[in-house]
N, C-alpha and C positions, 0 to 999 in steps of 0.2 A: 676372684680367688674363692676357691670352695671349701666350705670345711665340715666335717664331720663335728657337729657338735661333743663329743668325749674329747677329740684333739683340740678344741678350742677352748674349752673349763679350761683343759689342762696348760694349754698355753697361759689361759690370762692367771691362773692362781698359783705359776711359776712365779709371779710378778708381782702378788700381792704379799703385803706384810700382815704378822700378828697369824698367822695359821694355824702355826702349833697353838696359840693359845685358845683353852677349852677350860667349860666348866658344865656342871653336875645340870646346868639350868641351863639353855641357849634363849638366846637373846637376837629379837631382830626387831631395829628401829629402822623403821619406815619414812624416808623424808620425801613429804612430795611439796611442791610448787613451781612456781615460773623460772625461767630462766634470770639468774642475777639475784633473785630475791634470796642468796645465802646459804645453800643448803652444802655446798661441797666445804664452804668456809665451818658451820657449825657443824658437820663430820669429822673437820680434824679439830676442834674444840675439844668432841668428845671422847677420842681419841689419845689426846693428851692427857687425860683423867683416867680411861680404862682402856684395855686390851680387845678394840672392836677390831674387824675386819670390814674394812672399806670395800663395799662391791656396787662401784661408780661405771654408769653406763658411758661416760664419757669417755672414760677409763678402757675399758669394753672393747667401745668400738674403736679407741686409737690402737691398741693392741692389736686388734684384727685387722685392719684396715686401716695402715698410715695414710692413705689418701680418703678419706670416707668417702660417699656418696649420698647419703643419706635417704636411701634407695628402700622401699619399705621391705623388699626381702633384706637387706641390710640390717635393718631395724630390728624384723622379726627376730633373724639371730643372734642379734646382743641379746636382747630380751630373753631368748629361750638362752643363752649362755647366763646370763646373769642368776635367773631361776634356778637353773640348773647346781650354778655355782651354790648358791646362797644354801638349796637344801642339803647338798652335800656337806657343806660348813658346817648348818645346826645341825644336821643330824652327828657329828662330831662332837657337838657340847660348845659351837665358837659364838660367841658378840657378833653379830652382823649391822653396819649401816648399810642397809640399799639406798644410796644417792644417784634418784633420779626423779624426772619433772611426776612421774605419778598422776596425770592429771586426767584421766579418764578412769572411773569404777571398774569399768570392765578389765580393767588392766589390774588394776588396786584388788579384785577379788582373786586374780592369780595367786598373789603375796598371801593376802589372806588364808588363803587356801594352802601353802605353803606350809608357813608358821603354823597353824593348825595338825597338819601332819607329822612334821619335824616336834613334835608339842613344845614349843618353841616361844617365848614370851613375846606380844604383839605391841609396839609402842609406835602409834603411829602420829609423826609430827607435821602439821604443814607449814613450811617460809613463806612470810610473808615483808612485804617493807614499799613505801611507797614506792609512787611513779617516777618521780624526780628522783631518787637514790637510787631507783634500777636504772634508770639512762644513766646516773652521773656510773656506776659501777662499768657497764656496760660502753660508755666512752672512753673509760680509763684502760678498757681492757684491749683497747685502739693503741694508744701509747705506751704504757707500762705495764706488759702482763705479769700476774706474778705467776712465779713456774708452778706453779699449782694447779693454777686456773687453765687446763683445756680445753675450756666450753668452746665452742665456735660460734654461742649465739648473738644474736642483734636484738636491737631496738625492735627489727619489721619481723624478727621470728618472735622474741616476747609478745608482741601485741598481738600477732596471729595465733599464739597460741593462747591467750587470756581468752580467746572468748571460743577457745575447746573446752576450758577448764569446767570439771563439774564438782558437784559437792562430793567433799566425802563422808560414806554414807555409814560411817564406824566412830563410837567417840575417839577424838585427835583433842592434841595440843594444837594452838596457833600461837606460832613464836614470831614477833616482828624482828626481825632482825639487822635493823636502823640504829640498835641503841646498845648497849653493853650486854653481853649472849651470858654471862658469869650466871643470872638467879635461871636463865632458861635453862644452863647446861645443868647445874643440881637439878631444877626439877625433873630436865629427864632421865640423868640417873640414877631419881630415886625409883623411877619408874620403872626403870630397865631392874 
């Protein structure tokens, strides 16, 4: 399936909620970490608190592709859709969370680079939570999905992807998020 990137923003941000809402300041929180370690859970946290615009690559690529492939021209175009999206949004005045794994710089200085342009406030957060809590998340997600959750990762894609993961090379928050999210969701609100 081919798409024109303009027809594809506009596809996925047909589907996204909080659009109209804008403000004098925009705002993009950055969530990056592994698969299962909480980052699509702690977007609608903060969410529930303020008027962000979720712009989830999982999101993304279900829209585009009900059947994914996970094909890296695949890839490439969520990405370049998601970008695309995200500065169209700030430069509107909207809250953005980008939820997604983030786990290569090279990729992380896109965003950067982004917010900067959009002059856009930068909050960049990374999930973290043990090993044991991302299998036990990630086995549940076998039997009892919640409709939220349409990650399609595993146990063998987290682990293969832990050891892509690099530093991020910008001051971040590290949120563990094993244990009650309430003092991390203030913190990054007050951020944002």
């Amino acid at each position: 399936m081919a798409f024109d990137l303009d027809q594809a923003v506009a596809k996925v941000e047909e589907r996204l909620a909080n659009t109209e809402e804008t403000t004098a300041w925009p705002v993009l929180i950055m969530l990056c970490g592994l698969p299962a370690t909480g980052k699509s859970y702690l977007a609608r946290r903060l969410v529930e608190r303020m008027p962000f615009v979720i712009v989830e690559t999982d999101f993304v690529r279900k829209t585009l592709f009900p059947t994914p492939t996970y094909s890296a021209q695949e890839s490439g175009l969520v990405h370049r859709v998601c970008h695309a999206l995200m500065e169209k949004l700030l430069r509107r005045g909207a809250r953005v969370v980008f939820d997604a794994t983030n786990l290569a710089e090279f990729h992380r200085e896109k965003v950067y680079r982004l917010a900067r342009s959009a002059a856009a406030k930068l909050v960049i957060v990374q999930t973290v939570a043990p090993e044991a809590v991302v299998r036990e998340r990630l086995e549940k997600r076998k039997v009892a999905r919640d409709p939220d959750d349409i990650s399609d990762a595993t146990w063998a894609i987290y682990k293969r992807m832990a050891s892509d993961q690099q530093p991020i090379g910008h001051p971040h928050l590290i949120i563990d998020t094993s244990g009650d999210l309430e003092e991390a969701v203030n913190k990054i609100l007050r951020m944002a």
